[in-house]
N, C-alpha and C positions, 0 to 999 in steps of 0.2 A: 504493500500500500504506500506512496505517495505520502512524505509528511510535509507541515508546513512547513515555511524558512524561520529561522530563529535562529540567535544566533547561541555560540555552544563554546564560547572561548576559542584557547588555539586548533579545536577542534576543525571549525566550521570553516569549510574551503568554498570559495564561488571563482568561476574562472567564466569570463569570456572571451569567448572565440576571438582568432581570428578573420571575423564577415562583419562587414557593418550593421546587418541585421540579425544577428545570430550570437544566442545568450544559451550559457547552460545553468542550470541552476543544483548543484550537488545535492541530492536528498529532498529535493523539491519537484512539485506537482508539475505535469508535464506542460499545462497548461500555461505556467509562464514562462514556457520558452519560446512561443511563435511572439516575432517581433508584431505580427501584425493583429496581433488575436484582442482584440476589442470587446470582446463579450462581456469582460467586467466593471466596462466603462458605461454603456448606453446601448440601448437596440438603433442599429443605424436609421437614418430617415430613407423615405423615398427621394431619389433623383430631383424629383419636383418641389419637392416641401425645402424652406429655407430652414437650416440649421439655425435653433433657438438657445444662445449660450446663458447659463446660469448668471445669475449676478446678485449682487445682494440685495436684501431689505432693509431700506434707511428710513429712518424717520424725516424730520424735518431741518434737522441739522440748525436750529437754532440759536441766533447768536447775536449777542449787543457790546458794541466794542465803542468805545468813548474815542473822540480824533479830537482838534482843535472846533470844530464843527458843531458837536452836540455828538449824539451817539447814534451810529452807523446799525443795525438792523439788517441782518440777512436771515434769506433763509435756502435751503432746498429744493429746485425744482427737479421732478423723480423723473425717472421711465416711467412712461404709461399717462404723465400728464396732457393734458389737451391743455388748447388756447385759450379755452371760455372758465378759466380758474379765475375764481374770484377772494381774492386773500383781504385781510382787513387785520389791521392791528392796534390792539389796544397796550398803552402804559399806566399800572396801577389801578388797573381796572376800567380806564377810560379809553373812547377808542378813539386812538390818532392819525388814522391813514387808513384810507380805502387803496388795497395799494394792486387790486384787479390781478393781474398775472404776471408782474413783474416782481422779484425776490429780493427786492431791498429798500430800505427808506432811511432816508436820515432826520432824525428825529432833533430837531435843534432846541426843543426844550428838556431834551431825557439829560439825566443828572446819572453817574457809578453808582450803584445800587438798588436804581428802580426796575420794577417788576415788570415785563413784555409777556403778553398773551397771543397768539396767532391764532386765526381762523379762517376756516376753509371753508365756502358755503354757510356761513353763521354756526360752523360747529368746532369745538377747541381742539386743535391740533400738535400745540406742542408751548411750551413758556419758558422760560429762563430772565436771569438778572443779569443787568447790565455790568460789567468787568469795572474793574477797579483801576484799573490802566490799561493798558493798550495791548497788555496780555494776559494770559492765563497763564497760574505758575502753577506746575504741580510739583509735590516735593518728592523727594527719593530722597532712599535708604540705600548709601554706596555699599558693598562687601567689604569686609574689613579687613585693615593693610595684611600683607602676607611678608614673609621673605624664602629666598631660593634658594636652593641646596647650597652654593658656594656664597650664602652670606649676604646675597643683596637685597633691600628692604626697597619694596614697593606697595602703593596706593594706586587708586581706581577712579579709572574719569569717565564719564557717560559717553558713552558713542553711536553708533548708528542706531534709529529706530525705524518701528515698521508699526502700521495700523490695523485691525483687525475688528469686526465685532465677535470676543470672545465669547459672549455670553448672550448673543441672540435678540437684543431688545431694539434692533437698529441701530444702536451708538455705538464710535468706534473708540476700545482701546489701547493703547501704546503698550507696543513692544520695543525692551530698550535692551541693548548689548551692552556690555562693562565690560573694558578692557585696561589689563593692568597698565602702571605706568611700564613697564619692561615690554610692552608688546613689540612682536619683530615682524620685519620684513624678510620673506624667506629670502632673500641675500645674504641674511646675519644667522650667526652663530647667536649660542646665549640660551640661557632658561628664559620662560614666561610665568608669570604667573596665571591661573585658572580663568578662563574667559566665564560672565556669565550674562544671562537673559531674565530679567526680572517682566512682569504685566503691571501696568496701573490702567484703573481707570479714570477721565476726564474728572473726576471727583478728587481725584488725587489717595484712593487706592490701592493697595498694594495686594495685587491677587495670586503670584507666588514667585519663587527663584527659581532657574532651573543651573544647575553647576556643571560646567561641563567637563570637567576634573582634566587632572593634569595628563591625562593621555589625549588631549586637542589644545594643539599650539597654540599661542592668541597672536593675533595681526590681522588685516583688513584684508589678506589673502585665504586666511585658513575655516574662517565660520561666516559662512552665507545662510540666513536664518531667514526661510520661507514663510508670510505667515496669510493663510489663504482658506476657505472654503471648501475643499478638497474630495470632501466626503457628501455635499450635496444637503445637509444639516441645518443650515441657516446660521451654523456655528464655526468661526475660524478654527483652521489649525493650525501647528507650527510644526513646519517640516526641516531637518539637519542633518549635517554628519555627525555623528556620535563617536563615545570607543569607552572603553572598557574603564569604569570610573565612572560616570555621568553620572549625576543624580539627579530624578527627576522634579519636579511643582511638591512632588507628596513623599518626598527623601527615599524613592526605590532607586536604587540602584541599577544600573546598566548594566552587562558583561560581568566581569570579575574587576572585584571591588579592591583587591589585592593588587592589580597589574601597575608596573610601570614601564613600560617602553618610553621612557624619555632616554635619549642617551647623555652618559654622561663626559664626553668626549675625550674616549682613548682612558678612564680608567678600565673599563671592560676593555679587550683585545676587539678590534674589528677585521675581519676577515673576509676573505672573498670568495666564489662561489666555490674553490675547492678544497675549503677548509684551510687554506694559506695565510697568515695573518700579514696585513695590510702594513705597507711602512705606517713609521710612526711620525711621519711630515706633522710638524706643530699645526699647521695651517689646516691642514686636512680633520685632525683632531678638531681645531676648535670651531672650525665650520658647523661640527658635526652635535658638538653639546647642545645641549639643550632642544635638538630636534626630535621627532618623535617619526622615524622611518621603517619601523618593525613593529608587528601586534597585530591583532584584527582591529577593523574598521566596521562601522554601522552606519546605517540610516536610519532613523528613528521618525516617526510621527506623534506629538505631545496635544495631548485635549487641551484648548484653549481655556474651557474656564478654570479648568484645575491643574493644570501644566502637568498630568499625569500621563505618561507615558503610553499609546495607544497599539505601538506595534513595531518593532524593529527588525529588520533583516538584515544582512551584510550588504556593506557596500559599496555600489559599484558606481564609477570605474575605479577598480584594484591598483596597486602600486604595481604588480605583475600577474598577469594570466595565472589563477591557483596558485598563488603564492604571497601567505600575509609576510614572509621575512624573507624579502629578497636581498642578495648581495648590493655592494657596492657598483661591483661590475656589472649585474642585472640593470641594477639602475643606470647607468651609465647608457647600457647599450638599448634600454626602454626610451627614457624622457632625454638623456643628453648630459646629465650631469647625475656624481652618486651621492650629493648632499642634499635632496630635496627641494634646490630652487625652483626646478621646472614643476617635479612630481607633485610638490604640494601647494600647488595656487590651482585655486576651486573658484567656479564659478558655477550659479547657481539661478533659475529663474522658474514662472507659470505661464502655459501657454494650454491654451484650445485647440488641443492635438486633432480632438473628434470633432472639433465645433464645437462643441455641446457642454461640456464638461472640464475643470482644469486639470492637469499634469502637473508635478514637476518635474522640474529640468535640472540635475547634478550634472557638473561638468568636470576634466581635472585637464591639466594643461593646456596650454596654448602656443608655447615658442615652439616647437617641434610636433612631437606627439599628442595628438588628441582624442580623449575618449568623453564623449557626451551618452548619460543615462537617462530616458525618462520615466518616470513612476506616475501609479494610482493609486490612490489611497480611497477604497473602495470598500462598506460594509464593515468596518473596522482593520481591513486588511491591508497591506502595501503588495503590491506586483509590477513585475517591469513590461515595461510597454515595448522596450528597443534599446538598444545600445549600439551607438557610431561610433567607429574607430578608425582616426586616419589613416594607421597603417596596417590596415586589412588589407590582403594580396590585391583583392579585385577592385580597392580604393583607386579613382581615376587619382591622377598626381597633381600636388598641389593645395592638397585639404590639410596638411598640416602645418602647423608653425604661421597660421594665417589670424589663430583669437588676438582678442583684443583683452585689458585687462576689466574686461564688464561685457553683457551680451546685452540684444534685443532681442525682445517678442513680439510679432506679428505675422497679419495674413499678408504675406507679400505678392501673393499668386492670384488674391479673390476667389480661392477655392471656398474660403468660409472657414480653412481651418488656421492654426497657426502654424509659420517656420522661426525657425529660429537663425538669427542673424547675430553669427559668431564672429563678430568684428569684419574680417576682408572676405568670408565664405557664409553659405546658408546652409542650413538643413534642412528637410522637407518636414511636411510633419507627419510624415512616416517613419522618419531618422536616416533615408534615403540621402546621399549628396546630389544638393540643390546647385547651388555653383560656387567659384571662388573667383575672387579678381585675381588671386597671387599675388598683393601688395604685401603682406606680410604684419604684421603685427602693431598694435597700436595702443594707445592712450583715453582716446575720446567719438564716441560715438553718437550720431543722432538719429532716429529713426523716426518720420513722420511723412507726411503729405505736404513736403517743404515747397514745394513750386507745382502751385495750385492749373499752371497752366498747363503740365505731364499728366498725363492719367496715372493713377497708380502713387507707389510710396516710392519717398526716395532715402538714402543715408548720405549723411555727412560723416565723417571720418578724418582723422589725422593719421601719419603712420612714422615708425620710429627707426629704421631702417632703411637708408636709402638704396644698398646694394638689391633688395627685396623689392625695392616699389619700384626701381630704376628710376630713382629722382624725387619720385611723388611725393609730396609733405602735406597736402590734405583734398581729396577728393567726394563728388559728389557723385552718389550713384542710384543707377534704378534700378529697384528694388527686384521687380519679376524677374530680371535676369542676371542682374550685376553689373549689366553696361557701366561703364566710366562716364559720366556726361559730361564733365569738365575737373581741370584736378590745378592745383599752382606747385611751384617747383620748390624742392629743399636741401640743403645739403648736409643734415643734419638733423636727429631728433625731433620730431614736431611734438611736445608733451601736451599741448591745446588745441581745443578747435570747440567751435559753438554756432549751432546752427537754430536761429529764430528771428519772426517779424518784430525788428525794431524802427523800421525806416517807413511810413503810410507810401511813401511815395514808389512804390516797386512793390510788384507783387511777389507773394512768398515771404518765406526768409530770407535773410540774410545770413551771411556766414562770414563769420575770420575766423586765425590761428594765429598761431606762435613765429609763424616763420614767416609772415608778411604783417605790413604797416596796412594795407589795404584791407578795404569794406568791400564784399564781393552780393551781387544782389542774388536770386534763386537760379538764373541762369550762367553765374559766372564769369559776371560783366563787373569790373569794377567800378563800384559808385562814390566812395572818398578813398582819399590819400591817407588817411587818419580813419583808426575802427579803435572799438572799447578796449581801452585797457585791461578791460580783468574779461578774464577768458575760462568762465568757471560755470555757473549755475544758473539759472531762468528762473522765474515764475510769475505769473499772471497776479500783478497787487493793484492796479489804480483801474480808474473806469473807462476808459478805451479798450479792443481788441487787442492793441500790440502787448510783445511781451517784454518785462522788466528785468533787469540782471541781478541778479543774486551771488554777491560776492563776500565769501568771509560772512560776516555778521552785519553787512551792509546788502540794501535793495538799492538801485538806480536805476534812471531813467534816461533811457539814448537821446540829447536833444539832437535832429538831423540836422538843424541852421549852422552850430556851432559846432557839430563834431565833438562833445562834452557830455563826461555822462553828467547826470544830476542826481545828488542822493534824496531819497524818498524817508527812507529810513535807517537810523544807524542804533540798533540795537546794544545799546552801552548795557554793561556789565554780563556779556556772556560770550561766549567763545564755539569757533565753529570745531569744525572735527580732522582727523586724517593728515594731521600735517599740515605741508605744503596744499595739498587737496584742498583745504579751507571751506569744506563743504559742512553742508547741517544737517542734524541729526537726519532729518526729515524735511520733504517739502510738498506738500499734498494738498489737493480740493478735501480736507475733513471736515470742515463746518460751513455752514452758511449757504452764499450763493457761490459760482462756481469759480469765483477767483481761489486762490492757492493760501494756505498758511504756510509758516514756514516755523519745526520745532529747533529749537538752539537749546546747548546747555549753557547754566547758570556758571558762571566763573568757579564756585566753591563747589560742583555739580553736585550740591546739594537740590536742585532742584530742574525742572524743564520750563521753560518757557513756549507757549505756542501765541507766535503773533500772527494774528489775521488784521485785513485793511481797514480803516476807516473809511476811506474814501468812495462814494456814490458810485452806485453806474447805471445805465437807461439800457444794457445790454441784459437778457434772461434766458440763460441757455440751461442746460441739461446737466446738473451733476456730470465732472468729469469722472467721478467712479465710476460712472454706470457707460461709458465707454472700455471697452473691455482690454483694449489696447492698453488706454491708461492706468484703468486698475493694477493691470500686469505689471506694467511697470514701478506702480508704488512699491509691489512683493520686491520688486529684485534690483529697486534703487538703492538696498545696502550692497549689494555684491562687488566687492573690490573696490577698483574707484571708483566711486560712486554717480551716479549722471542722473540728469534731470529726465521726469516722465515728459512723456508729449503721446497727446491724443492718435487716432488713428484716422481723422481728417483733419483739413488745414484750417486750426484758429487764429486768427489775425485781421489787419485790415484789409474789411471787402470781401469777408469771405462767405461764401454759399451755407445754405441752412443744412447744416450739419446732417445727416444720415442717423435715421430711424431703423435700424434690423432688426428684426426678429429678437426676443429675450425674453427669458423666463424666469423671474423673480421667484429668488428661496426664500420661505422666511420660516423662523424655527417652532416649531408647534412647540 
């Protein structure tokens, strides 16, 4: 008989092929081995019928934010709204705007702390109280300092977070990562301390920790933390790598509780695959400490509202084919190097593999070797969907060493389902190779309907290698096929690139990088001599279409006359994330109408900050969660360096009425 997968310590072997489409599962049910076997995702539709994809159930999303103004009023417009909405709202029980079918009022008598009621057709739909400043603080409780085996003493600062409604009542969540002060970059040698994942709710709640114990490295390479709908529940989940140590929301324990695969560099002898002990090169030793390259590995799925642990299996993709300890040499001749710089950068995303239903997407390298897995988390169970692998025999050439250090998700075909867009190559979303430019490896991606006048999506991209791109330092492409449509020249690392509508006057976006002084409009026409200096983050804050630059702990605004940005908002006393990165925790449509907040930590990251706009707007569009592109990419905006969501149509100035498809609203009984 066929058991489940589970995992069983050093026991538990999984190896895949091989074939880009072809998985074996050791001691597992036959049934997750066809890559294409769908059965425990959805009954497929007919030919004719449009794919209807899940999305959540939001409330109203409710919010009153004090500006110089008076206090700003948004709310939610959902899927499934018509035009003949009639909204009315009242402050402290009296009603101050008839405000019809538009999601926002600025209230220039409302005062911090008075009471806002909403109604829908004369019937109450949701209320809250006005903010007390211009943000929402919620407090956290850091893990408390640790120190590492050779003596160094570290603390814990807040880092990336993710949204979710854990608990099913419409309202979203915060999922926040903590990562010690020693976290690395797989470049570096060095101990970590214990990465963790704590939930609060917008109340400022604390609904549990999950520890990822010292057998998962901490840095913005090594834990990409899924948090999504998975299971069709109306309730988010949290999908990761795991390993032996983990403990979960409710203190069970993962694998073997005893294990340490950290290495300690070159007190144990390291050896290579023929039992030969490896020189003892200082350099190689201390590459090697504190990395964690032998043990099993897991994927785990955590219940959102209790961070308990819902079903783990090993996981894949492996450091080698049926082998949780492979050699140095192994290594070497797998990823390219046998310290783990290449084998342990993970990336990690959700995609509408069926149309219908989410996936995740575990990815593990990208400079040479790639191997991309996607899972179900179906009925309380995980199963693999497919697993790609660049260098499977029948691999056309070219699909590896092409990721970027972050991916996108989208339907790039309008087949209805998602591929996935691995920096300079695609995937089908079958896990089939889609195509590759061969530009090789990159920094910054974008992925949207950037030049409204192409049919179809386009990317923007930077790339870091020029013997690989032959020149290219950042190019625009179309999506269905990969065509180059236009690209600027580099001789050197492009580490930026940013691609959105700042400029009314051209349509599309706009796009610069690092390696030119030029503003390039959607067709790759230069329109100034001078573009933004900061070349980092977006988000939709003031009341026009265009979009805002979000830099560090600063918003700004592209003036076109001057070639200047102008700041909107500078967020004094809190600090952004990732280094140089200078990005923020989060940046999301989570409250209100469907401009963006954006969450930062507190300097002392004793607490979070969420700032959403003051500022009016005459525009009333669609919750961008409930675009599923964008959702997507709130899940997988922590994955490495981090990048900005963008919809799966073109928002900006003059743009068409956004696309209504097909969707099926969860909500949780």
């Amino acid at each position: 008989m066929n058991q489940p997968c589970t995992p069983s310590g050093r026991r538990t072997r999984l190896a895949y092929l091989a074939l880009p489409l072809a998985l074996s599962l050791a001691g597992c049910s036959a049934d997750n081995q066809s890559p294409t076997n769908t059965s425990a995702t959805s009954s497929a539709a007919p030919a004719d019928t449009p794919l209807a994809r899940q999305i959540e159930h939001l409330d109203r999303g409710l919010l009153a934010v004090p500006g110089p103004e008076g206090i700003l009023v948004s709310w939610r417009r959902l899927y499934g709204d018509n035009e003949s909405l009639n909204f009315s709202l009242y402050r402290n029980g009296n009603r101050v705007a008839t405000a019809g079918n538009h999601t926002n009022f600025l209230d220039r008598e409302g005062a911090p702390g008075d009471a806002y009621e909403l109604h829908l057709d004369q019937q109450s739909v949701a209320s809250t109280e006005a903010w007390q400043q211009g943000y929402l603080e919620i407090p956290l409780t850091p893990p408390a300092d640790g120190v590492t085996p050779d003596g160094e003493h570290y603390s814990y600062t807040a880092n990336d977070a993710s949204v979710g409604d854990l608990t099913g009542d419409g309202r979203y969540e915060i999922i926040l990562k903590w990562d010690p002060t020693n976290a690395k970059d797989n470049s570096q040698g060095g101990y970590t301390g214990n990465a963790f994942l704590d939930a609060y709710t917008l109340d400022g709640e604390k609904l549990w920790r999950i520890d990822l114990g010292r057998n998962i490295r901490s840095g913005a390479h090594y834990t990409q933390f899924m948090v999504y709908d998975f299971d069709g529940d109306g309730m988010a989940q949290i999908a990761m790598k795991t390993a032996d140590g983990t403990i979960d929301g409710q203190g069970h324990v993962i694998g073997d509780p005893e294990a340490n695969w950290v290495s300690d560099g070159g007190k144990t002898e390291v050896r290579d695959r023929t039992g030969s002990v490896v020189t003892s090169d200082g350099r190689l030793m201390g590459q090697l400490k504190g990395r964690i390259l032998t043990g099993p590995e897991y994927f785990s799925v955590f219940d959102g509202r209790t961070g308990r642990v819902l079903d783990t299996v090993p996981y894949i993709p492996q450091r080698a084919p049926g082998n949780d300890n492979p050699s140095i040499e192994e290594m070497k001749d797998i990823w390219g190097d046998g310290y783990g710089n290449r084998s342990e950068r993970y990336l990690a995303g959700v995609g509408y593999l069926d149309g219908e239903r989410p996936s995740v997407i575990m990815a593990r390298g990208y400079y040479a070797r790639t191997v991309v897995a996607a899972y179900d988390f179906r009925d309380g169970k995980i199963s693999t969907r497919w697993v790609f692998d660049s260098s499977a025999p029948d691999m056309p050439e070219n699909f590896g060493g092409q990721g970027n250090h972050q991916l996108s998700i989208a339907d790039i075909d309008g087949d209805g389902k998602d591929e996935i867009v691995y920096g300079a190559m695609a995937i089908d979303h079958d896990g089939s190779p889609k195509w590759t430019t061969g530009l090789g490896h990159g920094d910054a991606l974008h992925v949207s309907n950037l030049n409204p006048e192409n049919p179809g999506l386009e990317a923007f991209g930077v790339y870091e290698s020029m013997r690989d791109s032959g020149g290219i330092g950042s190019a625009m492409l179309r999506l269905s096929d990969g065509k180059i449509l236009w690209s600027t020249p580099a001789e050197k690392d492009v580490g930026r690139g940013v691609a959105i509508d700042i400029d009314p006057r051209h349509p599309g976006a706009e796009a610069w990088a690092t390696n030119s002084n030029n503003l390039y409009n959607a067709k790759g026409e230069v329109i100034a001599d001078t573009r933004p200096r900061q070349v980092n983050f977006a988000i939709w804050w003031d009341g026009d279409l265009l979009r805002e630059i979000l830099d560090d702990t600063t918003i700004s605004k592209w003036d076109w006359h001057t070639n200047t940005t102008v700041p909107l908002l500078e967020a004094t006393g809190t600090l952004s994330n990732n280094g140089t990165k200078a990005t923020p925790s989060l940046s999301a449509d989570i409250l209100g109408d469907w401009r963006e907040e954006v969450i930062l930590r507190a300097e002392d990251n004793r607490s979070l900050r969420i700032y959403s706009t003051p500022i009016p707007t005459e525009h009333s569009l669609t919750t961008l969660m409930h675009d599923t592109q964008y959702r997507v990419a709130i899940a997988w905006q922590n994955t490495a360096y981090n990048q900005p969501p963008h919809p799966s149509f073109f928002l900006g100035h003059g743009m068409d009425t956004p696309p209504n498809p097909a969707r099926r609203v969860v909500k949780a009984e």
